[in-house]
N, C-alpha and C positions, 0 to 999 in steps of 0.2 A: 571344319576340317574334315579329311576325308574317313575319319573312324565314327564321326556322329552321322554325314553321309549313309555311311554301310549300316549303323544301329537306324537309323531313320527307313532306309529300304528295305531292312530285313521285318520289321516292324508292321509295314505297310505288305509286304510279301507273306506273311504269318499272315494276318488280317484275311487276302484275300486270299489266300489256299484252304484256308481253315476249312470242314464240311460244315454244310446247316444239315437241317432236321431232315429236310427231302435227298438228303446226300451229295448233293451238290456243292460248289464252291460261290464262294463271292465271288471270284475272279468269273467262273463259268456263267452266270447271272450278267454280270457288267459285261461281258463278251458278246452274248446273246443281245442283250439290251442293247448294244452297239450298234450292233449287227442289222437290229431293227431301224432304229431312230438316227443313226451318224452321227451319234453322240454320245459319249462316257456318263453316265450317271450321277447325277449332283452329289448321291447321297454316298455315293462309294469312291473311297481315295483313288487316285493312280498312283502305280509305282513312280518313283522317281529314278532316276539313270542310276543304274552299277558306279559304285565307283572304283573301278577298274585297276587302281595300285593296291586297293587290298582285295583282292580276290584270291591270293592267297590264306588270307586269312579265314576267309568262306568258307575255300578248300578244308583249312583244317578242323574249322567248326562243322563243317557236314561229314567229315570221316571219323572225329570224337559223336557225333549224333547220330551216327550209322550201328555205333559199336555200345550204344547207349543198354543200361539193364534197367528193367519193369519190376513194378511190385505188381500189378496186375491189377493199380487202382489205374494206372497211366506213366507214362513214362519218368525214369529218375529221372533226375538231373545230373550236368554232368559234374565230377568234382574234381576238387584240385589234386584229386590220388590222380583221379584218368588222365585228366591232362599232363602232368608229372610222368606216368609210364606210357601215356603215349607219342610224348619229345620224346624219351629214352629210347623208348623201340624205335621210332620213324629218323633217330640222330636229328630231330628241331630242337634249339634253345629258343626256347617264349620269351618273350619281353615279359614284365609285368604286366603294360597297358595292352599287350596282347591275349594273355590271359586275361585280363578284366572283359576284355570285349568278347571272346569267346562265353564269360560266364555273361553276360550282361544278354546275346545274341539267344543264351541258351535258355533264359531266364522268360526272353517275350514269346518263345516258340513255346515251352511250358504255357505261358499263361493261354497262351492260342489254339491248347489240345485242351482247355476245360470246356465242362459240354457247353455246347450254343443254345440260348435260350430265343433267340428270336431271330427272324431275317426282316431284311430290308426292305420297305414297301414305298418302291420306285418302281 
């Protein structure tokens, strides 16, 4: 369906924006590497297509992760207070499974800001 779609892409999108050690991105690596050979790198995913009836839902996960607060070990997470006054103020009623997947989207971008221990040797 198209909410494991959007968890599947944002997943793989986390993945390659992430920075490595050299500052770089995976995406910017697999770009390059392209660029070279005319061909995507085995060892690194491609995104899969938007899926385009929830990009709203994007919407409001990247405007709750824009408005996000730090301990200044890395970023919170977002909670269900923020998302709660942020329907309120913006006039959105959430679904549940619309909240679930904001926390679930918010959950792999976290896991994707802890430090990078190694890159890819393709």
């Amino acid at each position: 369906d198209a909410r494991n779609l959007l968890i599947e892409w944002a997943q793989i999108k986390f993945k390659l924006d992430r920075p490595l050690k050299d500052g770089s991105t995976l995406r910017q690596q697999a770009m390059s590497y392209y660029r070279q050979k005319q061909r995507w790198p085995e060892a690194i995913p491609q995104e899969p297509p938007f899926p385009d009836s929830l990009g709203y839902l994007w919407d409001w996960y990247e405007e709750l992760a824009y408005s996000r607060s730090s301990s200044g070990f890395g970023p919170n997470p977002i909670t269900y207070v923020d998302i709660e006054a942020w329907g309120r103020l913006c006039s959105v009623d959430l679904s549940r499974w619309e909240v679930q997947t904001i926390r679930i989207l918010d959950m792999l971008n976290i896991l994707h800001t802890l430090p990078q221990t190694e890159q890819p040797n393709e």
